[in-house]
Structures are given as C-alpha cells and as structure tokens.
N, C-alpha and C positions, 0 to 999 in steps of 0.2 A: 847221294846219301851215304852213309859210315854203312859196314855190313862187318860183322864179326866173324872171323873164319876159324873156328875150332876145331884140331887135328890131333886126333889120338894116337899113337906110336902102335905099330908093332912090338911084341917083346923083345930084348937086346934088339935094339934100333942102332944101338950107336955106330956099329960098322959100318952099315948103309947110309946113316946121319953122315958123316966123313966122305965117304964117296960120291954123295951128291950135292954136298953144301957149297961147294963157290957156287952150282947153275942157280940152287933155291936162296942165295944171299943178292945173287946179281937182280932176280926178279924184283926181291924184295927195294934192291937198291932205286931202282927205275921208277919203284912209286913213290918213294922218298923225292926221287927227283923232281918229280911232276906236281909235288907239294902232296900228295894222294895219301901217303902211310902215318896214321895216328900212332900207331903202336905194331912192334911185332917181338915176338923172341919165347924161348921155350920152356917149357915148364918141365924143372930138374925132378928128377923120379925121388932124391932127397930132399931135406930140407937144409940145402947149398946151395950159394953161389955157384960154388966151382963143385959139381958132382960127381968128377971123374967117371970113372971105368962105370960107377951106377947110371950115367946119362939121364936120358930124359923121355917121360911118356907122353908128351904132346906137344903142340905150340899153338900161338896165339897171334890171332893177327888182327888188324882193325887197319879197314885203310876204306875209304870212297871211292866210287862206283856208280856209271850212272844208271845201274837194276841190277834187281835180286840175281838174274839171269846171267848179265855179264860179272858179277861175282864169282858165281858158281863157275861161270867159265876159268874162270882166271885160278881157283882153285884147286877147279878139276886138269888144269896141265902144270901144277906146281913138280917140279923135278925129284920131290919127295914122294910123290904118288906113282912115277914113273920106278923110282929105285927100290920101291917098296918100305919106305919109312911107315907108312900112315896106313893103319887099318879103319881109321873114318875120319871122315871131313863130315862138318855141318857150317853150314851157313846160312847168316842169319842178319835180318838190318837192323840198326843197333843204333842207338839216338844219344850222342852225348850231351850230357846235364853238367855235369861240373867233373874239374876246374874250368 
C-alpha cells in the first residue's frame, strides 16, 4: 500500500538539509529502484523553485510499503531525523485516485 510521509523542518534547516542530503537522497534513491517511490521532494519555505538561502520547511514523500508499521520504520531512521532536520514526521496510508 502507498503511505504518505510528512516532514516538517526545524527552523533554518537548510545547514543540516546540506550535511545530511547525499545519506537521505541515497535512501530515497533505493525505493525509486525497487519501483516503491510515487513521489518525493521538499516543500520551499517560498513560493520558488529555487529558494535559496530561504530553504525549505518540510518534505514529502509517497512511496509503498508493506504496513503502516514498516513505513514508520523507514521514516523513523531517515538521515534527516538523525541530523536534526525534521521536528515531525507523520505517516499515513494514502490511496492514489488519479492520474
């Protein structure tokens, strides 16, 4: 099943964002591999693409899983939680309708 992983940033995140993003892009990349990742990427604290120095207050992820359970695992040791990016993670199973 799809499960939504919603992560809110610490304030000024983006230094920590930087120091831990190749381990939390490689994760990302492994479920892409395995066919598993719908969607992932961060949501800019502006309203830009490119945000600079304003960075970003959270991200977004949608990827399959087979329970709620091993979601949250997989959440709970993203490399962003370890570096202190994220002051919450919620996860949740998530049913896609369209496209």
């Amino acid at each position: 099943m799809w499960y939504v992983v919603y992560s809110q940033d610490v304030e000024n995140s983006l230094p920590l964002r930087k120091k831990a993003r190749s381990a939390h892009l490689a994760r990302l990349q492994q479920l892409n591999d395995e066919g598993r990742l719908l969607v992932a990427g961060p949501c800019p604290a502006i309203d830009s693409a490119d945000p600079g120095e304003a960075g970003f207050t959270g991200s977004v992820v949608i990827a399959d899983f087979p329970s709620l359970v091993d979601a949250q695992a997989w959440a709970d040791t993203d490399p962003y939680i370890d570096g202190g990016v994220y002051q919450q993670v919620t996860v949740k199973p998530y049913i896609k309708v369209l496209p």
